[in-house]
C-alpha positions as protocol buffer text, in pm:
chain_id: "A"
residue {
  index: 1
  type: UNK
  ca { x: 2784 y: 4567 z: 91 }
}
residue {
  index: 2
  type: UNK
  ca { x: 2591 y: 4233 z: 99 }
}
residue {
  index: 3
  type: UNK
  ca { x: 2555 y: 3996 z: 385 }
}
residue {
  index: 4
  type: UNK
  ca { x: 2765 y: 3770 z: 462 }
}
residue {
  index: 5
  type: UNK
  ca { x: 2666 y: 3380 z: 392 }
}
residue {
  index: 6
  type: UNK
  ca { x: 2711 y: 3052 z: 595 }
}
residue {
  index: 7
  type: UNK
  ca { x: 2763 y: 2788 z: 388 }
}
residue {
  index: 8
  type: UNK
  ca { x: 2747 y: 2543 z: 621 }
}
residue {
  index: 9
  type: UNK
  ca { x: 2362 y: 2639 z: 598 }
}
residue {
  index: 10
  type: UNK
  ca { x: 2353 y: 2661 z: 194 }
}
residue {
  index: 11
  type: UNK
  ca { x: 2510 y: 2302 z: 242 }
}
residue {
  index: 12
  type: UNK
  ca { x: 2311 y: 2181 z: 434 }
}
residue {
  index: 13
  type: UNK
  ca { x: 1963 y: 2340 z: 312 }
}
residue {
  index: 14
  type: UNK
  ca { x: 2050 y: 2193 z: -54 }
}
residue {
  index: 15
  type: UNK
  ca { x: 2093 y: 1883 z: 120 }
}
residue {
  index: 16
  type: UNK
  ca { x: 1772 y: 1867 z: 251 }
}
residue {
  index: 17
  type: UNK
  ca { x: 1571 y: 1963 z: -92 }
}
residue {
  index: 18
  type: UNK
  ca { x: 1775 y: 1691 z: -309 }
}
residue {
  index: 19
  type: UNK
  ca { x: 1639 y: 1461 z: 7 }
}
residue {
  index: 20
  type: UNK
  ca { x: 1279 y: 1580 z: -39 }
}
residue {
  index: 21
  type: UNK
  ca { x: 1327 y: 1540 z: -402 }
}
residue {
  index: 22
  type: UNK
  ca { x: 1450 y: 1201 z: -373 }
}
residue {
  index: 23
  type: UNK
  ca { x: 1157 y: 1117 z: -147 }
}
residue {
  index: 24
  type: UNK
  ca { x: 912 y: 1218 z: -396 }
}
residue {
  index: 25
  type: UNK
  ca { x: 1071 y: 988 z: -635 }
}
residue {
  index: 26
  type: UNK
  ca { x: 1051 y: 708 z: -391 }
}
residue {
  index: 27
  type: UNK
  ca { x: 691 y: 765 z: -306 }
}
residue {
  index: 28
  type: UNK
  ca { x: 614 y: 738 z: -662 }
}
residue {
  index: 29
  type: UNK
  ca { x: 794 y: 434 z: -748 }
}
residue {
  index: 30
  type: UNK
  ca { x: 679 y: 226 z: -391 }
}
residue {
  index: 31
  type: UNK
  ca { x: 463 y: 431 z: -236 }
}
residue {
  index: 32
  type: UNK
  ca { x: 136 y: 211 z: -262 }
}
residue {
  index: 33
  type: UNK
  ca { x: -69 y: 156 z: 67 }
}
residue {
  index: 34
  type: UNK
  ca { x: -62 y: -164 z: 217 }
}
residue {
  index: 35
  type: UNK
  ca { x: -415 y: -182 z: 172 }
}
residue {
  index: 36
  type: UNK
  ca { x: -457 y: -136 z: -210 }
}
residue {
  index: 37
  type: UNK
  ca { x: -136 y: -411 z: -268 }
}
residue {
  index: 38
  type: UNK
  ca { x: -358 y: -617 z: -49 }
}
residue {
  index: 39
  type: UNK
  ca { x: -683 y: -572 z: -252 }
}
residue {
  index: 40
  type: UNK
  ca { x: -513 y: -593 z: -608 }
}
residue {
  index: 41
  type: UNK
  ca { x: -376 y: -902 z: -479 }
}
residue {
  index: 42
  type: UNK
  ca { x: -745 y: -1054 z: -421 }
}
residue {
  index: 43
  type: UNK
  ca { x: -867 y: -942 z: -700 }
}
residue {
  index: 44
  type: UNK
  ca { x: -534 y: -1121 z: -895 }
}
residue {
  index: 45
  type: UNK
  ca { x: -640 y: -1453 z: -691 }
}
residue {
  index: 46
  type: UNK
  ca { x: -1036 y: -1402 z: -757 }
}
residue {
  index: 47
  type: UNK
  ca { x: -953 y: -1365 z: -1165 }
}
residue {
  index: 48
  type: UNK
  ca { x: -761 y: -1676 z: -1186 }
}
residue {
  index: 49
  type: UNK
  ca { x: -958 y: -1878 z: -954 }
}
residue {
  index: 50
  type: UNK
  ca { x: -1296 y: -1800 z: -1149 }
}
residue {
  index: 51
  type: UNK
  ca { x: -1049 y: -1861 z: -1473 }
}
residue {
  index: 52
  type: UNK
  ca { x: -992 y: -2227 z: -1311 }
}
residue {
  index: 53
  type: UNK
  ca { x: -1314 y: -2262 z: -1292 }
}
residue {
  index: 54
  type: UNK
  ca { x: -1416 y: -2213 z: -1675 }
}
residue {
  index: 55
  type: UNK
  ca { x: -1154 y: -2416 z: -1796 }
}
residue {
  index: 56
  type: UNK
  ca { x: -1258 y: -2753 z: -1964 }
}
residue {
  index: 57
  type: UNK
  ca { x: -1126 y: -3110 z: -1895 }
}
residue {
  index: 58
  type: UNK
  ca { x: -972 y: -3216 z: -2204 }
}
C-alpha cells in the first residue's frame, strides 16, 4: 500500500514552480541592471551628440 498524499501540498508546491518559472521569464524579458540601462543610455546620447556634431550646415 502506498502513502497517502496531501494535496494541499502538491497544490501548493506546483504553485510555487509555475511562480519560479514565471520569474525566470520575467528576469529575461526586464531583468537589466539599473546600471547597464544607465550606461547604454550614455552611450545612445554620446552617438548622437558626436552625430550632431558631423553634420553640415546646408
Amino acid at each position: 500500500m502506498s502513502e497517502p498524499v496531501n494535496l494541499n501540498r502538491v497544490r501548493k508546491a506546483k504553485a510555487k514552480a509555475d511562480e519560479k518559472v514565471k520569474a525566470a521569464r520575467n528576469r529575461v524579458a526586464f531583468g537589466r541592471p539599473g546600471a547597464e540601462k544607465a550606461l547604454s543610455e550614455a552611450r545612445r546620447d554620446k552617438t548622437a551628440r558626436e552625430l550632431d556634431a558631423k553634420k553640415r550646415e546646408p
